[in-house]
TIROMAR-710977 format. One line per field, with one value per atom (N, C-alpha, C): residue in one letter; chain; atom name; x, z, y. Coordinates in steps of 0.1 Angstrom, whole numbers. Each point is the difference from the previous one (the first is absolute). Last residue first. Example, Ala and Ser with C-alpha at 12.3 -4.5 7.8 and 13.67 -1.06 7.14 Angstrom:
BEGIN
aa	s:s:s:a:a:a
ch	A:A:A:A:A:A
at	N:CA:C:N:CA:C
px	128:9:-8:3:-9:9
pz	71:0:8:-1:0:0
py	-22:11:11:-57:12:12
//
This chain:
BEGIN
aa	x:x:x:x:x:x:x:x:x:x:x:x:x:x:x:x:x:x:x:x:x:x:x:x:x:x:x:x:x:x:x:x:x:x:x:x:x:x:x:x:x:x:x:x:x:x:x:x:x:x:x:x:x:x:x:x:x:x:x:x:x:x:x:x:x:x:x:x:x:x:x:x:x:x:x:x:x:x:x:x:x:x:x:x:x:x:x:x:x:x:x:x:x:x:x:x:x:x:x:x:x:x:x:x:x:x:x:x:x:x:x:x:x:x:x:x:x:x:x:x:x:x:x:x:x:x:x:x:x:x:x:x:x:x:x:x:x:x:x:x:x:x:x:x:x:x:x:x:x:x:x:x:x:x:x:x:x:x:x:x:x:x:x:x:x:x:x:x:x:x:x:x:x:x:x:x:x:x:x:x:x:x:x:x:x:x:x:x:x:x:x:x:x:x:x:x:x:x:x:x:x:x:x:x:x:x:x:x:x:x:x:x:x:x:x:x:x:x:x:x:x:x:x:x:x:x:x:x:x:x:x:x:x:x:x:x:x:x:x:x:x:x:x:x:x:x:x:x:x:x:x:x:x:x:x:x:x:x:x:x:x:x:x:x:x:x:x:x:x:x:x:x:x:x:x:x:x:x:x:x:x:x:x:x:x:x:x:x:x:x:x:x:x:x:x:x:x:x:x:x:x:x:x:x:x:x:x:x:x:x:x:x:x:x:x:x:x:x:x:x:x:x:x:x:x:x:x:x:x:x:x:x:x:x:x:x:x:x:x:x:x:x:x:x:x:x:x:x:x:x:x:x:x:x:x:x:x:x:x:x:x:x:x:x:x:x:x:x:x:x:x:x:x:x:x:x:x:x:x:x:x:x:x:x:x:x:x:x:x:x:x:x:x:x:x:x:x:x:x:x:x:x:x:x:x:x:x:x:x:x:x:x:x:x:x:x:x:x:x:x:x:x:x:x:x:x:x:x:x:x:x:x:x:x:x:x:x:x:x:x:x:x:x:x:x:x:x:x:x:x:x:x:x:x:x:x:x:x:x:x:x:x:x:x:x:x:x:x:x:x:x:x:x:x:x:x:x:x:x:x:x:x:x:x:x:x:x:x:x:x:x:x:x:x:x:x:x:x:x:x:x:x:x:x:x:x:x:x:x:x:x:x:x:x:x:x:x:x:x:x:x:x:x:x:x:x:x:x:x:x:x:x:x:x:x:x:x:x:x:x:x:x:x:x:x:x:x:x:x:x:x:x:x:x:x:x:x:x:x:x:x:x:x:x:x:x:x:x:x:x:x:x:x:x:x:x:x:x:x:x:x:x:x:x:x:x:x:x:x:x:x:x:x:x:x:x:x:x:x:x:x:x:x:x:x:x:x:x:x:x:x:x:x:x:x:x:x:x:x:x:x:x:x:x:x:x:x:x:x:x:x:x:x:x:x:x:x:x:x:x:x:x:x:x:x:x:x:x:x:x:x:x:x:x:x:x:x:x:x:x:x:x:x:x:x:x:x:x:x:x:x:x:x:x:x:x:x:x:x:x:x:x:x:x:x:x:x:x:x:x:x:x:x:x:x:x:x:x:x:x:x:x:x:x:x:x:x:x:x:x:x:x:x:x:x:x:x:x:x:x:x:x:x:x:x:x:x:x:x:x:x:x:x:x:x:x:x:x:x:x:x:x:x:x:x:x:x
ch	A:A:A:A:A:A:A:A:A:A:A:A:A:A:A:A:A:A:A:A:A:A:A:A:A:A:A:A:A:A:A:A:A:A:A:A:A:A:A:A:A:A:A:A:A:A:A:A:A:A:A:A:A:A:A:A:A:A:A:A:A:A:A:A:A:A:A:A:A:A:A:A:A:A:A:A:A:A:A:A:A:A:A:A:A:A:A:A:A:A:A:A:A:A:A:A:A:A:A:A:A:A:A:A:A:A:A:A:A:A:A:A:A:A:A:A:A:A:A:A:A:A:A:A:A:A:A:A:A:A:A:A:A:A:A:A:A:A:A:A:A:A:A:A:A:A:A:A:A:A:A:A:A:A:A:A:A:A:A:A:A:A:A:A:A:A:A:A:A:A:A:A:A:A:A:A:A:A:A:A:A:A:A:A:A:A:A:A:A:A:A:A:A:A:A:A:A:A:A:A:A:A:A:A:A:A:A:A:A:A:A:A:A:A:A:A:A:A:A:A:A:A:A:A:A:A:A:A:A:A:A:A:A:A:A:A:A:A:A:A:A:A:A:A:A:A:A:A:A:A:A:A:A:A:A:A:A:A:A:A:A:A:A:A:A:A:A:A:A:A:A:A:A:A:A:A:A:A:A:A:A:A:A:A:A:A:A:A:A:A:A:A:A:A:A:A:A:A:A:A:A:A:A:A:A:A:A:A:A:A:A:A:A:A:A:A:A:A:A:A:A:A:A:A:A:A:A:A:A:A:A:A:A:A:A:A:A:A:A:A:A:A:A:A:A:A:A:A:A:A:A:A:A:A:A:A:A:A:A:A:A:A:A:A:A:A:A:A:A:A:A:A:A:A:A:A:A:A:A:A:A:A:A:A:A:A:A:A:A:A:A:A:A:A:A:A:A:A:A:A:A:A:A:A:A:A:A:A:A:A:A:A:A:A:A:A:A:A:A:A:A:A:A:A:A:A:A:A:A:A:A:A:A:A:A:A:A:A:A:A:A:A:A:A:A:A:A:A:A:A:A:A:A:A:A:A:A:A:A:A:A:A:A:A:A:A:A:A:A:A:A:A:A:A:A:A:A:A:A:A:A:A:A:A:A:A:A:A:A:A:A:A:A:A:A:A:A:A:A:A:A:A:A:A:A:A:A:A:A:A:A:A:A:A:A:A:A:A:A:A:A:A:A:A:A:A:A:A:A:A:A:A:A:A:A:A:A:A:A:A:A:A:A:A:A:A:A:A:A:A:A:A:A:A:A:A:A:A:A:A:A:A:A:A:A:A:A:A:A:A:A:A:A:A:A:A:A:A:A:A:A:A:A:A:A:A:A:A:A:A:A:A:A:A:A:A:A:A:A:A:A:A:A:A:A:A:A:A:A:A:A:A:A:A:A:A:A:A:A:A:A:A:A:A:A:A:A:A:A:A:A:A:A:A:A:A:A:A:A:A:A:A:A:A:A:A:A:A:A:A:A:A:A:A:A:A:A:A:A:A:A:A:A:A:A:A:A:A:A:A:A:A:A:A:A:A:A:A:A:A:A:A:A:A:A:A:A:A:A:A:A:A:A:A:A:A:A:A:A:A:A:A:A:A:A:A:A:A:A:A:A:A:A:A:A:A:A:A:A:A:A:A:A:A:A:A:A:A:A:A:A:A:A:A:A:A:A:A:A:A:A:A:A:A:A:A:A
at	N:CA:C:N:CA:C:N:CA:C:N:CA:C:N:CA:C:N:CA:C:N:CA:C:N:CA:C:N:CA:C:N:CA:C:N:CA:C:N:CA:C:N:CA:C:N:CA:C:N:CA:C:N:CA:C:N:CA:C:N:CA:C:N:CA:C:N:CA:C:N:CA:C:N:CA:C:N:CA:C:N:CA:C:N:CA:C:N:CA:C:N:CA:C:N:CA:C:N:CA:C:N:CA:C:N:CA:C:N:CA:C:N:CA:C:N:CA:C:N:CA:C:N:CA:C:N:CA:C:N:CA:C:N:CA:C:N:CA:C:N:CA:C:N:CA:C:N:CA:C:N:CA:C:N:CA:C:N:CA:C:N:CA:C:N:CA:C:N:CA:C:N:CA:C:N:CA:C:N:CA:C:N:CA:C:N:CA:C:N:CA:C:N:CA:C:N:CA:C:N:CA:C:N:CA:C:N:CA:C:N:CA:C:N:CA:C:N:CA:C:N:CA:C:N:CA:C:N:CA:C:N:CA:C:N:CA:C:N:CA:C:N:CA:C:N:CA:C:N:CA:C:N:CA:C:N:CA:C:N:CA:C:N:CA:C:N:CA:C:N:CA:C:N:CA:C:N:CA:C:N:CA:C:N:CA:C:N:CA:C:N:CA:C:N:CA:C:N:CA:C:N:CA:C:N:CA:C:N:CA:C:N:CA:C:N:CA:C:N:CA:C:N:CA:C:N:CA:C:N:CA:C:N:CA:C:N:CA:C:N:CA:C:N:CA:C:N:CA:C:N:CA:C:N:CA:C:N:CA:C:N:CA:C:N:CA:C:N:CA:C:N:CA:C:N:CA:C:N:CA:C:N:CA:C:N:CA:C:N:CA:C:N:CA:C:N:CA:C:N:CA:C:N:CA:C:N:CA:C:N:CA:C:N:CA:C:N:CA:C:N:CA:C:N:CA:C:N:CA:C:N:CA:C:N:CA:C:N:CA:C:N:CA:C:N:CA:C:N:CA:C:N:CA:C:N:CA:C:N:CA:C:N:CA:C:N:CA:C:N:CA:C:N:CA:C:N:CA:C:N:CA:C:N:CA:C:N:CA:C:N:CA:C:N:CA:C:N:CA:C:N:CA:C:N:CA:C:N:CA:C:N:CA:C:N:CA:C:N:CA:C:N:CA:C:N:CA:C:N:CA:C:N:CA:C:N:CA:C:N:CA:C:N:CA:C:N:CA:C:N:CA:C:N:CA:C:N:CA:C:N:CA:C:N:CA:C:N:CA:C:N:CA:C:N:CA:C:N:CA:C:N:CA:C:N:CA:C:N:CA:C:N:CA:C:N:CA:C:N:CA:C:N:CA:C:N:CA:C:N:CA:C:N:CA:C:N:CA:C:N:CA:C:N:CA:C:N:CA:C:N:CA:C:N:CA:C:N:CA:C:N:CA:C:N:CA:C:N:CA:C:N:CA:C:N:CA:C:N:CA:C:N:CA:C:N:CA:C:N:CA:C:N:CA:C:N:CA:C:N:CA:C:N:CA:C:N:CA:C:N:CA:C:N:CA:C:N:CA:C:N:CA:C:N:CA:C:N:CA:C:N:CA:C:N:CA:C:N:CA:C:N:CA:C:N:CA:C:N:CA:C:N:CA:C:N:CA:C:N:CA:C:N:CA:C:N:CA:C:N:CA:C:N:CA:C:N:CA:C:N:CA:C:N:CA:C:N:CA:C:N:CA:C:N:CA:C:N:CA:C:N:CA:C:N:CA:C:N:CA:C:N:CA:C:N:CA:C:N:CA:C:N:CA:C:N:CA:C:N:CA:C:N:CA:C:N:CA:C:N:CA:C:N:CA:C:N:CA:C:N:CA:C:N:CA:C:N:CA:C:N:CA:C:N:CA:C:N:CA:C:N:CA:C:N:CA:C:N:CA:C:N:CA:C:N:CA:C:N:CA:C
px	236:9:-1:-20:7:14:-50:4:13:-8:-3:0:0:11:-3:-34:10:12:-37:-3:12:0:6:-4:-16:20:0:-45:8:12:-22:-2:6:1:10:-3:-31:17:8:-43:0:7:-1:-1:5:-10:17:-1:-46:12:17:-35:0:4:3:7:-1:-8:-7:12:-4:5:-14:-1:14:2:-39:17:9:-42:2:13:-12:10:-2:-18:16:6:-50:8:15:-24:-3:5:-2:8:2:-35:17:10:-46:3:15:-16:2:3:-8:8:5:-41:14:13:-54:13:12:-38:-3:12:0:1:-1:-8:12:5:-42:0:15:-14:-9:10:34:-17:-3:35:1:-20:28:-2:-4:11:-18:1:42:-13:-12:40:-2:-13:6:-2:1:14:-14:-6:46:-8:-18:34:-1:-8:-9:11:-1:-22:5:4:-27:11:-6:-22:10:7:-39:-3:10:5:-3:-6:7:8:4:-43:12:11:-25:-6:2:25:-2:-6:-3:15:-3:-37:2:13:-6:-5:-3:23:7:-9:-12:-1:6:22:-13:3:24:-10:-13:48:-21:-8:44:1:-17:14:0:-3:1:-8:-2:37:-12:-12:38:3:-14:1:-2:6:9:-14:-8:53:-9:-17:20:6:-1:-13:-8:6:27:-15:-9:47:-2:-15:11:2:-6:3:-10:-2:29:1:-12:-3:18:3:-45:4:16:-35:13:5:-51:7:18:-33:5:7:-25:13:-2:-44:11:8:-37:16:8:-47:9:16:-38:10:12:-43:19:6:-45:4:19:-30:2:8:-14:11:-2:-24:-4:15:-23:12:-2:-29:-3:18:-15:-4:9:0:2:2:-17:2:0:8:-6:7:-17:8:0:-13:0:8:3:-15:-4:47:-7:-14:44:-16:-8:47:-1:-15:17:-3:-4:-11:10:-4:-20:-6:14:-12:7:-5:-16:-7:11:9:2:-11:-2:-3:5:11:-14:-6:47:-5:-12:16:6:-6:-3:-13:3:30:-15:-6:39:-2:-9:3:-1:1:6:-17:2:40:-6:-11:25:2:-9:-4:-8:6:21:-16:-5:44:1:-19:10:3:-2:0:-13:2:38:-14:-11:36:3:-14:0:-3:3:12:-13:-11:50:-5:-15:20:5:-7:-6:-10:4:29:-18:-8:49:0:-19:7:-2:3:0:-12:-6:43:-8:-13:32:3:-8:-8:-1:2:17:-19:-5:47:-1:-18:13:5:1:-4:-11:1:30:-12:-11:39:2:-10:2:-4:2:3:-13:-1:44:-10:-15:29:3:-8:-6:-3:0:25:-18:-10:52:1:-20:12:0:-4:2:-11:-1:38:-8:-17:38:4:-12:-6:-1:1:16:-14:-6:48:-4:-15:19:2:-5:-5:-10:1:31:-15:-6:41:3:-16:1:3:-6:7:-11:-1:43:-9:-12:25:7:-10:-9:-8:7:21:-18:-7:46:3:-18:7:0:6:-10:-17:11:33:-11:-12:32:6:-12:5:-11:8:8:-14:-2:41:-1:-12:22:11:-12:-12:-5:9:10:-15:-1:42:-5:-13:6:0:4:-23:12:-2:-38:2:15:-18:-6:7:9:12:-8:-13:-6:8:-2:7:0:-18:15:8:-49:8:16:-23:-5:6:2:11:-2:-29:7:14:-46:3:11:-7:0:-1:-6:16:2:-41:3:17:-30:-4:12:4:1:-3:-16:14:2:-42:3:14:-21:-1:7:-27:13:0:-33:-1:9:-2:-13:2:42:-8:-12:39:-7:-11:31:-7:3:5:7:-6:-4:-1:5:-4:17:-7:-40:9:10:-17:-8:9:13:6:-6:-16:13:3:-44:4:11:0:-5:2:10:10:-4:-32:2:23:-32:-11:11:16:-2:-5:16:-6:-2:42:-11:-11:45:-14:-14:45:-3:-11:20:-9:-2:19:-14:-6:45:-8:-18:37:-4:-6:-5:11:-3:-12:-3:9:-21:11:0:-25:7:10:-37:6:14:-26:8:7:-35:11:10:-39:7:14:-35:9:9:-22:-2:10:-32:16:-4:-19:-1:10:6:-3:-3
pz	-795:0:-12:16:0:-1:7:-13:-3:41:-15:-10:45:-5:-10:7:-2:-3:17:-17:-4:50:-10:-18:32:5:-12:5:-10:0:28:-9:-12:47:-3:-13:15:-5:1:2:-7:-3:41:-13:-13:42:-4:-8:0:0:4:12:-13:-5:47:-14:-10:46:-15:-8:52:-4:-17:45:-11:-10:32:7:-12:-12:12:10:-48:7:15:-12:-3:1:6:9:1:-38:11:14:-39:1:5:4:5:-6:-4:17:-2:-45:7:14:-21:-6:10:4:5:-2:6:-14:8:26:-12:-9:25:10:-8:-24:1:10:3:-17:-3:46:-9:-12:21:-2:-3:31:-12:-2:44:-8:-14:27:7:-9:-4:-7:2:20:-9:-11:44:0:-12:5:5:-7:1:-17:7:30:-10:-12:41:1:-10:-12:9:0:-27:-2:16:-19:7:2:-28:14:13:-49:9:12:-38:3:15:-25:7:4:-26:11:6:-40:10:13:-34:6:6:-30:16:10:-50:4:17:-27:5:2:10:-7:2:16:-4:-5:3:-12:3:23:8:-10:-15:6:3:-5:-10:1:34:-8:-9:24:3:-1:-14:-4:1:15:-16:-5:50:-2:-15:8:5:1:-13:-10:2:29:-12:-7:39:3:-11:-4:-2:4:0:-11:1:42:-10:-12:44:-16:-8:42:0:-8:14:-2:-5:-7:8:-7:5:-4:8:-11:11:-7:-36:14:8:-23:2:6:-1:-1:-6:16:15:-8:-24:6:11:-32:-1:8:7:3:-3:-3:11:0:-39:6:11:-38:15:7:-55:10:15:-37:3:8:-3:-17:1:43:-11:-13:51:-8:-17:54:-8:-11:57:-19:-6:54:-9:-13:43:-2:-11:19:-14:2:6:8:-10:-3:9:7:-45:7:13:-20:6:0:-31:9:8:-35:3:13:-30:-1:6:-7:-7:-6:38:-13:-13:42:2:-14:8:-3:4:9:-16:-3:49:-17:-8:29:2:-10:2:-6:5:24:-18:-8:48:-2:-16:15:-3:-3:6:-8:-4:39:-11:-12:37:-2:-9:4:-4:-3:21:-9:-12:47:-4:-18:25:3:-8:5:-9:-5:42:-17:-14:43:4:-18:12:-2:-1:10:-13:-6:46:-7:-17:33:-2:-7:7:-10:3:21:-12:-7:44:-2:-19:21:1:-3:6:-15:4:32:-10:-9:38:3:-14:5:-2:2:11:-12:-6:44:-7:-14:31:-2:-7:4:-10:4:24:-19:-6:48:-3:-14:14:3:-7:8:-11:-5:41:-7:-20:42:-3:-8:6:-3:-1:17:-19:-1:46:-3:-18:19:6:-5:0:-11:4:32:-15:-9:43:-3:-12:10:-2:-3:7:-10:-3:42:-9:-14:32:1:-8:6:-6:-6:26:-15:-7:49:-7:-15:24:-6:-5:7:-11:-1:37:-15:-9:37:-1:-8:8:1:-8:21:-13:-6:45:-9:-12:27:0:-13:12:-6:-5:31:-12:-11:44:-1:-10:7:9:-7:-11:-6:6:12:-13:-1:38:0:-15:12:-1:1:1:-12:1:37:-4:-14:21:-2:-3:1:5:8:-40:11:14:-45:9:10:-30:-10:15:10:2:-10:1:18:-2:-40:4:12:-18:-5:5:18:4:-4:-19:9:11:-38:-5:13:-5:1:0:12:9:-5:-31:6:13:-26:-5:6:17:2:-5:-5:13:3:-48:8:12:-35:2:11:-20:-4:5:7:10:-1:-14:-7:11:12:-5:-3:25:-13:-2:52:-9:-17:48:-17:-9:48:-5:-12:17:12:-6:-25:-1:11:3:-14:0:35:1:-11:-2:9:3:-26:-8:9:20:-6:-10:22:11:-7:-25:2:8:-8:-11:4:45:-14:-7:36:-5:-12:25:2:-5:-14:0:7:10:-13:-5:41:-1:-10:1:6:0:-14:-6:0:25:0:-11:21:-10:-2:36:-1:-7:-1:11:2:-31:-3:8:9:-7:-7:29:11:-15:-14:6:5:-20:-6:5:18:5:-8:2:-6:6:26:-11:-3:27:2:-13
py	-124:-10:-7:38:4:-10:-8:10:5:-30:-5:8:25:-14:-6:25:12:-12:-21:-1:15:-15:-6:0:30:1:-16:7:13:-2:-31:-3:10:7:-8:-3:28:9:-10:-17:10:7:-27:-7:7:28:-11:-9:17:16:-7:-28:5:6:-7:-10:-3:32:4:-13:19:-15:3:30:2:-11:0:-9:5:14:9:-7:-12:11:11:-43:-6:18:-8:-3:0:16:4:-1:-31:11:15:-43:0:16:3:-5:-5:12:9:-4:-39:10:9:-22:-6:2:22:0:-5:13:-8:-6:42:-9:-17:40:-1:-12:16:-8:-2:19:-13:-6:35:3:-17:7:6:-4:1:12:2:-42:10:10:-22:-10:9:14:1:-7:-9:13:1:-39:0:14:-10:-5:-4:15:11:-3:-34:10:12:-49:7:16:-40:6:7:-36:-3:10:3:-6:-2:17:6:-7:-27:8:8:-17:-11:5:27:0:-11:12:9:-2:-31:-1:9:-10:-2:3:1:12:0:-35:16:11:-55:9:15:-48:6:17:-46:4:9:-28:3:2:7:-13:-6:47:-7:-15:31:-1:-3:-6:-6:3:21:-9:-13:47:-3:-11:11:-4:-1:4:-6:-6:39:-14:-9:35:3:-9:0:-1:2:10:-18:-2:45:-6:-13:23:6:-9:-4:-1:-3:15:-2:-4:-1:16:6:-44:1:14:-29:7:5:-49:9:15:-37:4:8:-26:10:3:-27:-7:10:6:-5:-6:18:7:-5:-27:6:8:-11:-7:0:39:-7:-13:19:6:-3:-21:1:6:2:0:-1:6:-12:-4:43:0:-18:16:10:-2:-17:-5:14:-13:12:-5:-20:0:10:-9:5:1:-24:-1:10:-8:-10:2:32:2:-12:7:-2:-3:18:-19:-4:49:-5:-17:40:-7:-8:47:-12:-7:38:-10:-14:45:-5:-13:31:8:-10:-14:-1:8:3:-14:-2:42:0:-20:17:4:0:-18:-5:4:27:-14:-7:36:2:-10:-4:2:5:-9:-13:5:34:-6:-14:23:10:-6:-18:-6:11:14:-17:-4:42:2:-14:8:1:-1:-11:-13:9:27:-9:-14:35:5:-8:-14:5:3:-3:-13:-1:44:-6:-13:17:7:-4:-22:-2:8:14:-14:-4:39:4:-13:-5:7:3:-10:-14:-1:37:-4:-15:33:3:-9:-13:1:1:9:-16:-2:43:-5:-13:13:10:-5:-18:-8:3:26:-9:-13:40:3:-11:-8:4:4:-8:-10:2:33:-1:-13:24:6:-8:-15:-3:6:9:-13:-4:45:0:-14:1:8:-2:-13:-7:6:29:-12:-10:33:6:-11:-15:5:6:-2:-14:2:40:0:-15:15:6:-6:-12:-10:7:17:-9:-7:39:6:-20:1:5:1:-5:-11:4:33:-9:-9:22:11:-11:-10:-6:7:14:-14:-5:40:-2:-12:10:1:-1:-7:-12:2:32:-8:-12:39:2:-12:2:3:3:-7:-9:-1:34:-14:-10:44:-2:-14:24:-10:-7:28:-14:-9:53:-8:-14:30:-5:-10:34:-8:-6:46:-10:-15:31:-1:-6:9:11:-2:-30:13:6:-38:0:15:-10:4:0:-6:14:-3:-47:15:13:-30:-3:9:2:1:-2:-16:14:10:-51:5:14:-16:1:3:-8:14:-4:-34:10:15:-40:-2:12:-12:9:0:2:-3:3:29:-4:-11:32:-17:-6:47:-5:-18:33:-3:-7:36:-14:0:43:-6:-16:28:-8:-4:30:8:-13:-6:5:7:-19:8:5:-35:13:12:-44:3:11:-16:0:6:-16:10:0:-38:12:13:-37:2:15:-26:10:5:-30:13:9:-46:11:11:-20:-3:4:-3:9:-14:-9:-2:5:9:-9:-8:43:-2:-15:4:7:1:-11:-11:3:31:-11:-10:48:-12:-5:49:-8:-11:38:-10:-10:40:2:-7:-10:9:3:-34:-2:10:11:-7:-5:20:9:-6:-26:8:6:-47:18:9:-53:12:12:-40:5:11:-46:14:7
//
């Protein structure tokens, strides 16, 4: 049967309101003059409902032990699910920043690595032309010699050490040992030299001028202080520390 305000008016049970649907609890609550909220749900309107009959004597105040026990029993839970919901909601939220963030910093180690690589080949492409400007020819390439004032640096290079970025030192005492040995010429050590170097003593190498580039001298100590490593300058103060000891002995 459809609701008939009036008739509940006339004889209002609990049972009845409990039938009601949101809409037809509203007409009810409107009828008494009852204030609520439009958002409220339908248990709630209906408690506010239920107190106004029993203020009003309507109604016997044991209804409320019985009837209004339950809805608020279910606002508890409700509450409980919103608040699980919400947490559940932040928990994805938080997900999402910290995939946002892990997207970012993967993004910025490639754009790093990205820029490092460009950085390195703009190194090599300078050294290419610091040794095309020199006139250097690699062993590697035997269909071409370069013979420098009857020196075929090609054929020597290949017994140059390996450069070791990890002791600088022993790498230049090394290879001045075996230029000695080999007999070749110091005006060639530079450009024997440079074929093997790596890493900082690359970069550094590209920067210096031609004629400085030339000079086996200057390339090492150039190199030694861009590794901090000057042994001339600790020669030179061990040698003072001891002509001070002898003057004084």
């Amino acid at each position: 049967m459809p609701f008939n305000l009036d008739e509940f008016v006339a004889s209002p049970s609990v049972e009845e309101l409990d039938s009601l649907k949101k809409s037809e609890i509203v007409k009810v609550a409107k009828h008494y003059g009852i204030e609520f909220q439009p958002l409220m749900r339908k248990d709630e309107i209906k408690r506010y409902v239920l107190e106004y009959l029993v203020d009003e004597s309507i109604l016997p105040s044991t209804v409320l032990e019985t009837a209004i026990t339950v809805p608020t029993d279910n606002t508890f839970e409700l509450k409980r699910l919103e608040i699980e919901m919400n947490k559940e909601i932040r928990l994805k939220e938080m997900e999402r920043e910290r995939e946002k963030e892990e997207r970012e910093m993967q993004m910025q180690k490639e754009r790093e690595e990205r820029e490092e690589r460009e950085r390195r080949e703009a190194r090599e492409h300078e050294f290419r032309l610091k040794q095309l400007e020199l006139g250097v020819i690699k062993a590697s390439d035997p269909k071409i010699g370069l013979d420098t004032g009857g020196f075929d640096v090609s054929k020597h290079v290949k017994f140059v050490p390996k450069f070791q970025e990890d002791n600088v030192e022993k790498f230049f005492n090394h290879f001045e040992k075996l230029g000695e040995q080999l007999k070749w010429p110091r005006d060639k050590w530079s450009i024997l030299i440079q074929s093997n170097f790596t890493g900082k003593a690359q970069e550094v190498y590209s920067t210096l001028s031609i004629e400085d580039s030339m000079d086996y001298d200057k390339v090492k100590k150039a190199i030694l202080q861009a590794y901090e490593l000057v042994p001339e300058a600790y020669r030179q103060n061990l040698e003072s520390i001891v002509r001070r000891i002898h003057k004084h002995t």
